[in-house]
Every structure is written in C-alpha cells, then in structure tokens.
C-alpha positions, -999 to 999 in steps of 0.1 A, spaced: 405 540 -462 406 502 -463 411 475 -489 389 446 -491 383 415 -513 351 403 -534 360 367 -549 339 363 -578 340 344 -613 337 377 -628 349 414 -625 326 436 -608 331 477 -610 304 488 -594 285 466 -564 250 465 -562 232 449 -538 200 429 -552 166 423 -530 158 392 -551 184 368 -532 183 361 -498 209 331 -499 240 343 -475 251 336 -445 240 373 -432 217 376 -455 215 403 -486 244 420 -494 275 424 -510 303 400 -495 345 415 -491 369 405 -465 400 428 -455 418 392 -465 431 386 -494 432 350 -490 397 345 -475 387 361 -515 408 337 -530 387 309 -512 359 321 -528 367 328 -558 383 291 -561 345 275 -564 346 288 -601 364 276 -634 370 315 -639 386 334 -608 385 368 -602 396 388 -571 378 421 -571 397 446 -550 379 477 -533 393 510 -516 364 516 -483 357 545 -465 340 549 -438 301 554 -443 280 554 -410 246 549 -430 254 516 -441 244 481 -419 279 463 -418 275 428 -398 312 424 -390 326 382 -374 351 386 -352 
C-alpha cells in the first residue's frame, strides 16, 4: 500500500477516469504523485485548494506511465 496526491480545486472520493478529455501530459487519466508537495503545486492554480489523498495497492491490470 502507497499514499499518493491528487491536487484539485475540489474533493474527489471516488476517481473516474473520463474518455472525453485528452488534455495531459500522458494523456487520459487520473493524475497523483507519491509527493505531497508536487499535489500542492497543483492544487495552487485554483482560488479553492484541495489535496486529495489516496491509499494504492498494487493492481497489475491497470496502464501506469511512471517519470523517473
């Protein structure tokens, strides 16, 4: 199990990951980072900041483009 970071201008429970934008840099998906700060940076481009937090496990069916 992992933590990671969504920075948003809202809360978001559940991810879902929409066909109808195609506007990231890898694409569709649903952006975290294992850095807190990194999430903060995001969130900072709204008037409203939220940092969603997330426990991952491990799931070998999803595609996960990982920078290092």
């Amino acid at each position: 199990m992992q933590i990671v970071y969504h920075g948003n201008y809202c809360k978001i429970e559940t991810p879902k990951i929409l066909d109808n934008k195609y506007t990231k840099d890898f694409g569709k998906g649903f952006y975290c980072t294992i850095l807190k700060e990194q999430a903060i940076k995001w969130a900072n481009k709204y008037d409203t900041k939220i940092i969603n937090l997330y426990e991952y496990h491990e799931n070998n069916n999803l595609k996960i483009k990982e920078e290092i």
